[in-house]
NUBA-926478 format. One record per atom (N, C-alpha, C): x, y, z. Coordinates in steps of 0.2 Angstrom, whole numbers, plus 5000, padded with zeros to 4 digits. Atoms other than C-alpha are relative to their C-alpha. Example, Ala and Ser with C-alpha at 12.3 -4.5 7.8 and 13.67 -1.06 7.14 Angstrom:
2
500449945000 506249785039 500450065000 499649944999 506849955036 499650055003 
This chain:
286
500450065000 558059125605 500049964993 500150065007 558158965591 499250005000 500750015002 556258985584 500349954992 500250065005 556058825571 499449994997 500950035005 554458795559 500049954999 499950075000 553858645561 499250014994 500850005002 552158685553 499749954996 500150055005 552158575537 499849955004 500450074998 552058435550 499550005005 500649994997 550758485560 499549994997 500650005004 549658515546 499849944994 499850095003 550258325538 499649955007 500350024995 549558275554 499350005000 501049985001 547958355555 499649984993 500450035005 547658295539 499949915000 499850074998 548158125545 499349985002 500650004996 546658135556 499550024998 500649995005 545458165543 499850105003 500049925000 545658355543 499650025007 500049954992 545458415562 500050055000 499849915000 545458585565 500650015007 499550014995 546958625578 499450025006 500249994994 545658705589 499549945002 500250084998 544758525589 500449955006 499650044997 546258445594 500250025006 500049974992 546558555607 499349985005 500650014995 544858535614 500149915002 500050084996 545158315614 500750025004 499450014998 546858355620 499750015009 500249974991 546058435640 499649945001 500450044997 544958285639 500649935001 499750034998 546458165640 500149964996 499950025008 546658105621 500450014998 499249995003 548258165618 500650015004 499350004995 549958125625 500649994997 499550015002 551458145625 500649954999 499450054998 553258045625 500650014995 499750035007 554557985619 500249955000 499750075005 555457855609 500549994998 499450025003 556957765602 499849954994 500350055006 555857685587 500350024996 499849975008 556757775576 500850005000 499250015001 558457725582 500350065003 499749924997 558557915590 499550015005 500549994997 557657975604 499450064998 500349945003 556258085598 499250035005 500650004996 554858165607 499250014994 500750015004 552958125599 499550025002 501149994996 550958145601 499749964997 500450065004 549858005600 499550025002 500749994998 547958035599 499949935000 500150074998 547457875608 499449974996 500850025003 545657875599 500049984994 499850045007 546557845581 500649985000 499150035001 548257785586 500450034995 499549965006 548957905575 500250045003 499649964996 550557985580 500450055000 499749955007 551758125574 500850005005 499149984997 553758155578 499750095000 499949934999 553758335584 500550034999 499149985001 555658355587 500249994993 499750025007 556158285571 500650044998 499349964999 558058325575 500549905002 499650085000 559458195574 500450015007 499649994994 559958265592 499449965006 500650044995 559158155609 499850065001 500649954997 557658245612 499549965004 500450074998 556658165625 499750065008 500349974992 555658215643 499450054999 500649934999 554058315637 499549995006 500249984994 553058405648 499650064998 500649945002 551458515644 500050095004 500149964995 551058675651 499550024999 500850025001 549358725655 499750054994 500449985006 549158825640 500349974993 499850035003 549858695630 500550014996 499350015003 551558715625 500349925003 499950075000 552558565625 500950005002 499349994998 554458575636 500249934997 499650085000 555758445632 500850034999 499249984998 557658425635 500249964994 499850015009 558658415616 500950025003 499249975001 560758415616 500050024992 499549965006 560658515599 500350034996 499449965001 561658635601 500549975004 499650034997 562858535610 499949985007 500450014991 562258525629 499450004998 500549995000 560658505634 499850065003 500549934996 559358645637 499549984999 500750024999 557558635639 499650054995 500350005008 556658675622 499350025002 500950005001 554458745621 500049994994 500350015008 553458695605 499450025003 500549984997 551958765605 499849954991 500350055004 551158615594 499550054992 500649965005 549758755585 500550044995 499849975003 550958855578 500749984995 499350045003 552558755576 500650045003 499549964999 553658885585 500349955006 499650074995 555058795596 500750095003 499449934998 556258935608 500349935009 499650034993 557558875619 500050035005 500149974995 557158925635 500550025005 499550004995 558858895646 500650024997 499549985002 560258955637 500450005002 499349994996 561858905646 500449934999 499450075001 563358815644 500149925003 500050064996 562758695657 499549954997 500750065003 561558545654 499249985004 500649984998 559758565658 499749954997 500350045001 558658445658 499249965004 500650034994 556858335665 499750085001 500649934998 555558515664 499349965003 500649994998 554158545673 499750064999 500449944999 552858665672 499550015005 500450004998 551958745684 499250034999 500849995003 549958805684 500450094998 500149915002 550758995684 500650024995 499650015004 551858945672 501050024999 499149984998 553758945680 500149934998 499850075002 554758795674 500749965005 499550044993 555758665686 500249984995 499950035005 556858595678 501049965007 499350044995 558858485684 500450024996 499549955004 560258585679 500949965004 499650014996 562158545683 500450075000 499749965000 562658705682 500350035005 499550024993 563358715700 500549955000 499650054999 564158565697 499749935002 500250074997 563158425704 499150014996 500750005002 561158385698 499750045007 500449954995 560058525706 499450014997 500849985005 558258575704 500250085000 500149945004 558058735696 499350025000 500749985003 556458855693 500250084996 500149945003 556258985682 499550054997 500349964999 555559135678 499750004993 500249995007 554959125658 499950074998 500249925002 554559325659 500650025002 499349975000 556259385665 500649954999 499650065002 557259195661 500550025007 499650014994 557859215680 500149925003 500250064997 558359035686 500249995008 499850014995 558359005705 500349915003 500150094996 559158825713 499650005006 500550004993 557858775724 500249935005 499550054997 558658615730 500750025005 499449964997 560458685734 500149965004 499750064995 561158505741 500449984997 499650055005 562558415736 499849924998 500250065003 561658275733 499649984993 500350015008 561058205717 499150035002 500949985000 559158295715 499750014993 500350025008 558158245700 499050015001 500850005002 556358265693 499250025004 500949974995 555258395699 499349974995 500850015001 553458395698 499550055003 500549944997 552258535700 499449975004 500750025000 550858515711 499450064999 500549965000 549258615708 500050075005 500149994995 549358705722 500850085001 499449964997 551158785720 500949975004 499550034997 552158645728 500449964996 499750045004 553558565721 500549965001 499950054998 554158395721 500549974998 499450015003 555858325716 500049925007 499550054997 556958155720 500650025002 499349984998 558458165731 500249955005 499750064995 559658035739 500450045008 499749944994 560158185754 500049935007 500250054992 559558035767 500149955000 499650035000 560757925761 499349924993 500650035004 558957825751 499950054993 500249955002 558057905737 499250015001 500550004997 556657965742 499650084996 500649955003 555258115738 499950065004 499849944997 555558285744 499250064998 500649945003 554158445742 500250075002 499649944996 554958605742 499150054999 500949955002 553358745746 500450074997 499649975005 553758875733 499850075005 500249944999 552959005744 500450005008 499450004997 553958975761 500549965002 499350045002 555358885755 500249935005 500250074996 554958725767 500149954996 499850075004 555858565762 499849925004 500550074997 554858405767 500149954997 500250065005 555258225764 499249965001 500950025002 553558145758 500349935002 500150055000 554157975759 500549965003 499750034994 555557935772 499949924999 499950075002 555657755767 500749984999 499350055003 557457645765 499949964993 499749995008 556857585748 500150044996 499949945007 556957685732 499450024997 500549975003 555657805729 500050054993 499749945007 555657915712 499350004995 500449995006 554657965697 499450055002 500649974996 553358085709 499750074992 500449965008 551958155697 499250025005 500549994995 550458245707 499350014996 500849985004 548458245703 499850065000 500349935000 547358395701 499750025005 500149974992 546858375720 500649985004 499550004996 548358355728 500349925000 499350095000 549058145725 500450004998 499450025004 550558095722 500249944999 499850055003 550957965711 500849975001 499349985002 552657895712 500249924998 499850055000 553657745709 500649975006 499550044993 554657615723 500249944995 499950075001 555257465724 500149965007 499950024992 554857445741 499449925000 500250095003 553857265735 500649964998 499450045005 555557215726 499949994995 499949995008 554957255709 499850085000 500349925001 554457425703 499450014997 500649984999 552657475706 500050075002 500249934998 551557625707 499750005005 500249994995 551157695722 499450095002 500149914998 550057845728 499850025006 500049984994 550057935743 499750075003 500549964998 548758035751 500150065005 499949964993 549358195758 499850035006 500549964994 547858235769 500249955005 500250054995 548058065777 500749985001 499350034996 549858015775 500049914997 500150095002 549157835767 500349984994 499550035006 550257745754 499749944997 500250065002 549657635743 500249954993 499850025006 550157515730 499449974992 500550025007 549057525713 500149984996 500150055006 549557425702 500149925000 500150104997 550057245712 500149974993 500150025003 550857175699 500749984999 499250035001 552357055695 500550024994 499849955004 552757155680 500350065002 499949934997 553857315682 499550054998 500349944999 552757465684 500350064999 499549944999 553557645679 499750044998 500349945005 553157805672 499650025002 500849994996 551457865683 500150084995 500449935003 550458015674 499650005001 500850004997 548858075679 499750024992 500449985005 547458095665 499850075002 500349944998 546458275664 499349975004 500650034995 545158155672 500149965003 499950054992 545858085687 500449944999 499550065001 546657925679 500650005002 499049975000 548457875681 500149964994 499750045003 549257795668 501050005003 499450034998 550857715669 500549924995 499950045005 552057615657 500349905003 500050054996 552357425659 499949954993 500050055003 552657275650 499849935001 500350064996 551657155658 499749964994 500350035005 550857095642 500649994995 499450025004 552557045636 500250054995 499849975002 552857205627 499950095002 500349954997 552857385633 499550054998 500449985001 551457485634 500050055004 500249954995 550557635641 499149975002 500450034995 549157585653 499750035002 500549924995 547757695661 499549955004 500250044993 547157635680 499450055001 500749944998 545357715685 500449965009 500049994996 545757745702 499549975005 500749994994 543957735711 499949924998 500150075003 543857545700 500349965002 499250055001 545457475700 500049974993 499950035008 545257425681 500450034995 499349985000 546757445670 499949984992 500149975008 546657485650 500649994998 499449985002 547957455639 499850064994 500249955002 547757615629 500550014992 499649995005 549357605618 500749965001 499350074999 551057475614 500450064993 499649985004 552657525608 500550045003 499549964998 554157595615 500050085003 500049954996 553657725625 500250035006 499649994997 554457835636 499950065006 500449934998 553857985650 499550024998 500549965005 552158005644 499750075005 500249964997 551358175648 499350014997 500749985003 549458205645 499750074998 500349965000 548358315638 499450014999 
């Protein structure tokens, strides 16, 4: 495993923030204060952390390789997919300590992590030869394809619950699949002729996604008990990027105020925050 020390700049941060303690930061981070992303501000992609409350930001990656796609896990480690050693693999940082381990190690290209609650990581591998979903095992580094189609399949997304949800063009559209990890049942969620993509799931069971079934690109979320689709953001601006807060929020990036931002939607309201501007890219909350 590549372990890295990043430490110096963790603790250049925290002082940033007028000396935090990490188990501080950790505590605003669950309440939905701290997120992830990434960026090309610096001319390279890098993945970051912005505490919303003081706009102060940190490069975590801090490698001249594209590093981009983070992705939490529920005990706060932070995935992202980095070609630094030459192909992509899927990279953890654990933000407290500074440590960084390659977690996929193969000559193929890995890439887009997810985490799930029991901590197994999805992830898009071409290592068959075409884009597949993959899951793995972090305790024995076994990866199974869960996909297994010769069609393009991109960007899982854990849900709460066990289920896992990925983009795939199998039905000739792209559309929203959910594999159930426990009897291996492949379900398209959202059987529509436009282009469905980006599916990110709440902490009761929504799924966020992005379309273009308006003719621009809006966020949508769809109520699995019910089957109901709805479009929340209505908005002649493109809409991308859907994340859920740790408090039911969704945020979503979007350049409607003539420069891109990240966005956070109260659901039960309809009221829509811009929260942060500037070049961002995937955000993941914490």
């Amino acid at each position: 495993m590549v372990r890295i020390v990043c430490r110096a700049a963790l603790i250049t941060w925290l002082l940033a923030l007028g000396g935090i303690s990490a188990a501080a930061l950790a505590g605003r981070g669950t309440r939905g204060g701290l997120v992830a992303f990434d960026s090309d501000r610096d001319r390279n992609s890098e993945v970051l952390l912005l505490d919303v409350l003081t706009g102060l930001d940190l490069n975590v990656s801090r490698h001249r390789a594209f590093d981009y796609a983070p992705a939490w896990s529920v005990d706060g480690r932070l995935a992202f997919a980095s070609n630094r050693e030459g192909n992509y693999e899927i990279y953890a940082l654990d933000p407290m300590s500074g440590q960084l381990e390659n977690f996929t190690r193969h000559p193929a290209n890995d890439y887009l992590p997810a985490w799930s609650a029991d901590g197994r990581l999805a992830f898009v591998s071409d290592r068959d030869g075409g884009a597949e979903i993959y899951v793995l095992d972090p305790e024995n580094g076994a990866a199974i394809n869960v996909s297994n189609h010769p069609a393009g399949d991109s960007s899982p997304a854990w849900s709460a619950d066990g289920r896992l949800a990925f983009v795939s063009n199998r039905s000739g559209s792209l559309d929203i699949y959910v594999w159930d990890s426990v009897s291996g049942d492949l379900t398209n969620l959202t059987l529509h002729p436009a282009a469905d993509f980006a599916p990110v799931w709440s902490a009761d069971g929504q799924l966020a996604f992005v379309s273009d079934r308006s003719r621009n690109h809006e966020v949508y979320v769809l109520d699995i008990k019910t089957g109901e689709v709805k479009n929340v953001t209505g908005h002649p601006a493109a809409d991308e990027m859907p994340a859920w807060l740790p408090d039911a929020r969704l945020s979503f990036v979007s350049d409607r105020d003539g420069v891109a931002g990240i966005y956070v939607l109260d659901i039960n309201t309809g009221s829509v925050t811009r929260v942060a501007t500037g070049g961002f890219q995937r955000p993941a909350w914490r």
